[in-house]
Residue, then its C-alpha position, 0 to 999 in steps of 0.5 A: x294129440x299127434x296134430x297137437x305135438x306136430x304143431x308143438x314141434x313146429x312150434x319148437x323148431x321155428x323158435x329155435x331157428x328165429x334163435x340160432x338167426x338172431x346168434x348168427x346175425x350178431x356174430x356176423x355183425x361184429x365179426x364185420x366189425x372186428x375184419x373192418x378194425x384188422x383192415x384199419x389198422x393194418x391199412x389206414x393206422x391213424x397217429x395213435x397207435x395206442x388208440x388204434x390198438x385199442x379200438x382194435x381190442x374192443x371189436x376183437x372182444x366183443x367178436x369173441x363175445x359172439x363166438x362164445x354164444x355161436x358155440x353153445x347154440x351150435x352146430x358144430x359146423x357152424x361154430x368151427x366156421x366162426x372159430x377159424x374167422x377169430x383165429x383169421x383175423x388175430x392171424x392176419x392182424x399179427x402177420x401184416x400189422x408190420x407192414x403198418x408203418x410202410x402202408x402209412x409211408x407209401x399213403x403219404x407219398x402219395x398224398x404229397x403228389x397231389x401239390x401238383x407243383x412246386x418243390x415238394x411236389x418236384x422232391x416226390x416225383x424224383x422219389x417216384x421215379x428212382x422206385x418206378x426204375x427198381x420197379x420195372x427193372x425187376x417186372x422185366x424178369x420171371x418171378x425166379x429170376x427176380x428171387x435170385x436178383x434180390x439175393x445175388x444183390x446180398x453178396x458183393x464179392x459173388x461173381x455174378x456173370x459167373x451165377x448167371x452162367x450156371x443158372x442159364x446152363x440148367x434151364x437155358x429157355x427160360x433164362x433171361x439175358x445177363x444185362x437185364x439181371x446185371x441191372x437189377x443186381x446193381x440198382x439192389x446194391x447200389x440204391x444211392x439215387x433212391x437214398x438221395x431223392x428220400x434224403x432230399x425230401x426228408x431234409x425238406x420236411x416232406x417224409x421223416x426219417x423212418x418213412x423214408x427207409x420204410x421207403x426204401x426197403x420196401x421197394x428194394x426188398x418186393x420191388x417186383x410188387x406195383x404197390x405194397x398196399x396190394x400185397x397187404x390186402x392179399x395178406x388180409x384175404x384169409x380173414x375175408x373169405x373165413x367170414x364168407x365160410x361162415x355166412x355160408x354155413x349159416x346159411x344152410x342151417x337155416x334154409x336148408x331147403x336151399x342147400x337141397x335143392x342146389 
């Protein structure tokens, strides 16, 4: 009889655990599903939003769907690490969904550098070259600096040789020289270059009106970023690495043995 029930038991666990695999297999599946949506759409929208939306609220639900069989088969461990990845990607989804239109913008500049001569590819370069200025006169500062630039930038009327002056005297080591603070300060302020390569390009049928103050905005207002899709994707991290601390937890459910043993 103890054999039997043994065996019985054993029985019982396999099953149980060949359950909870075929629960978390599938949760894992349409959570892969749902983070690949967030990183389309955030990433890569196509010309409906509508149907991008969508798209986006389907794998949403059937991820959710999943969750709600994750959490009756348990354990707790594991349902709070499938509940933190859902609250990840509607977090990430809602935090970088309006960096979208910017991510477009910079996509298509891009892929109107590939003419590789003529006008347009003459009016892309030029806008190329006005942000590539922004760009590095700000990778010229510390990262502090670049903060007080930016909003030094905000304020016309402010002395600024005067800021400098006071913020040098608090850490003198580490401030950077005055012309290289100056220049970032009036390419801030006076983004006319920028604003005229943009207009050109639009006027020429290349960008439309909207891409091209994404454009600019962007590149004045994280100018110290070498492109605004890496910075999204940092956005997009959490998401990654909550579905990551689910397979794990899964994981060591399921083959216990190897979580002893490391």
């Amino acid at each position: 009889m103890a054999a039997a029930q043994a065996q019985n038991r054993g029985v019982a666990d396999q099953a149980a655990v060949n359950a909870r695999r075929a629960v978390y297999a599938e949760f894992a599946r349409d959570a892969r599903a749902l983070a690949d949506g967030v990183h389309q759409y955030v990433m890569a929208a196509g010309p409906d939003l509508d149907a991008d939306t969508a798209a986006y609220g389907r794998v949403l639900d059937r991820a959710r769907w999943s969750y709600d069989v994750v959490s009756i088969e348990g354990p707790r461990c594991v349902r709070d690490a499938a509940k933190l990845f859902i609250d990840q990607a509607v977090a990430c989804r809602a935090s970088e969904s309006w960096h979208t239109s910017a991510v477009a913008a910079f996509n298509k500049l891009d892929a109107l550098k590939s003419a590789r001569a003529g006008d347009q590819f003459d009016a892309v370069m030029a806008v190329e070259r006005e942000i590539e200025r922004i760009r590095h006169a700000t990778r010229i500062l510390p990262p502090h600096w670049q903060a007080r630039a930016r909003a030094w930038a905000r304020d016309a009327s402010m002395d600024l040789r005067a800021r400098w002056q006071e913020e040098r005297g608090r850490s003198p080591n580490e401030a950077p020289a005055y012309e290289r603070v100056a220049m970032l300060v009036a390419l801030i302020r006076d983004d006319s270059a920028l604003n005229a390569s943009l207009s050109a390009a639009v006027q020429a049928g290349y960008l439309t009106a909207q891409e091209a103050a994404k454009i600019t905005m962007y590149t004045v207002k994280w100018a110290e970023e070498d492109d605004i899709r890496d910075r999204v994707l940092r956005g997009l991290m959490p998401m990654h690495a909550a579905l990551d601390t689910f397979v794990r937890k899964a994981n060591r459910i399921l083959h216990p043995e190897e979580s002893e043993e490391s």
